[in-house]
C-alpha positions in Angstrom: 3.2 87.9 88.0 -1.0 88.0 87.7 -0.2 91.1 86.1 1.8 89.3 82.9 -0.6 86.3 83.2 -3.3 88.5 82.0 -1.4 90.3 79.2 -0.3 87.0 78.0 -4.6 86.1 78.6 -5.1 88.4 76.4 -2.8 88.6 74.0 -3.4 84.2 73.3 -6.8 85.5 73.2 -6.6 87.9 70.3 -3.7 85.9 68.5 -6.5 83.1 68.9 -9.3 85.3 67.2 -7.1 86.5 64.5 -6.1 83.0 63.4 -9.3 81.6 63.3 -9.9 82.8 59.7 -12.9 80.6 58.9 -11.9 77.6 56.6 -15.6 76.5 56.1 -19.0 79.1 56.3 -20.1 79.0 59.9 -23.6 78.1 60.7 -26.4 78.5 63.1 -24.8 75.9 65.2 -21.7 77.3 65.4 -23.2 80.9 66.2 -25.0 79.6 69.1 -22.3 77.7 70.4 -20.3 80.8 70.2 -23.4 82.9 72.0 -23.7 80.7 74.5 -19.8 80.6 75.1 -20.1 84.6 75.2 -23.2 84.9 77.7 -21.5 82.7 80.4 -18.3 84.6 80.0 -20.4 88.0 80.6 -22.3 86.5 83.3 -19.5 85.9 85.1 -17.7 88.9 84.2 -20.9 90.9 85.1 -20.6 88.9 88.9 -17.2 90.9 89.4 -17.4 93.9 87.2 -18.7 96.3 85.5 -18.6 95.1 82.0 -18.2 97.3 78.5 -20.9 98.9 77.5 -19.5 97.6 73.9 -20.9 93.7 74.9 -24.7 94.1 74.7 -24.2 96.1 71.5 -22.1 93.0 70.0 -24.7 90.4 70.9 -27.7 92.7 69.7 -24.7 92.9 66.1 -24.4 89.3 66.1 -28.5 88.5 66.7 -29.0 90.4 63.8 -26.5 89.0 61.7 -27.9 85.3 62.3 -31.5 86.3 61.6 -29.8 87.6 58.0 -28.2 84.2 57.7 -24.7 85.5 58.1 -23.3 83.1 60.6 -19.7 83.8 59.8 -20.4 87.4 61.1 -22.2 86.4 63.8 -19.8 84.5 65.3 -17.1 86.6 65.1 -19.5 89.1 66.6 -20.4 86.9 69.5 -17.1 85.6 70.2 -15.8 89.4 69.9 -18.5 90.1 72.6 -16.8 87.1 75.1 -13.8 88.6 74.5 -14.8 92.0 75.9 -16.3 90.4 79.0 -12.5 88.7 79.8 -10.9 92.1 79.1 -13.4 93.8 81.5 -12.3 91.3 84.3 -9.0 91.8 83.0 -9.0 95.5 83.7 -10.7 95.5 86.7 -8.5 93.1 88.1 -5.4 95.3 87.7 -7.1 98.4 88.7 -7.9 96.5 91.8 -4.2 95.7 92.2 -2.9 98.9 91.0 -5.9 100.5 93.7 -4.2 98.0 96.6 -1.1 99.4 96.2 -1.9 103.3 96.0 -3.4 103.0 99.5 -1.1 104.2 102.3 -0.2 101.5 104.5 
């Protein structure tokens, strides 16, 4: 059941991303809203796993991105890089299942 719970986590998730096609230009408000939503989801991803070496590379994406004054692009960047950090708990959550059952009992 946790198992599906996740895949449906995820896919609401990246249904949610793909819909939110920006109506109006984002700006530096938004981006930070969005980097500070994605540094408290990879905080606490980092508490309990490993995370994706892809995150750090997305923030570093999105920082530039703002400093260019491209806020759309930034926060799809930064809100990309949240999303990895729930994927990474995702995975390791199931490998920790998937681990729990391989063990002879």
């Amino acid at each position: 059941a946790m198992k599906n719970k996740l895949s449906i986590l995820v896919f609401t998730l990246l249904a949610g991303l793909m819909l939110q096609a920006p109506v109006m230009a984002a700006d530096e408000a938004e981006y930070q809203a969005a980097l500070t939503k994605a540094q408290e989801t990879l905080r606490e991803a980092e508490n309990k796993v490993q995370l994706w070496n892809t995150s750090e590379k997305l923030l570093d994406e999105a920082a530039k991105a703002a400093s260019e004054g491209d806020f759309d692009l930034a926060v799809k960047l930064a809100t990309e890089a949240g999303l990895h950090g729930v994927l990474a708990v995702a995975t390791a959550e199931r490998e920790k299942q998937v681990w729990q059952k391989r063990v002879p009992k």
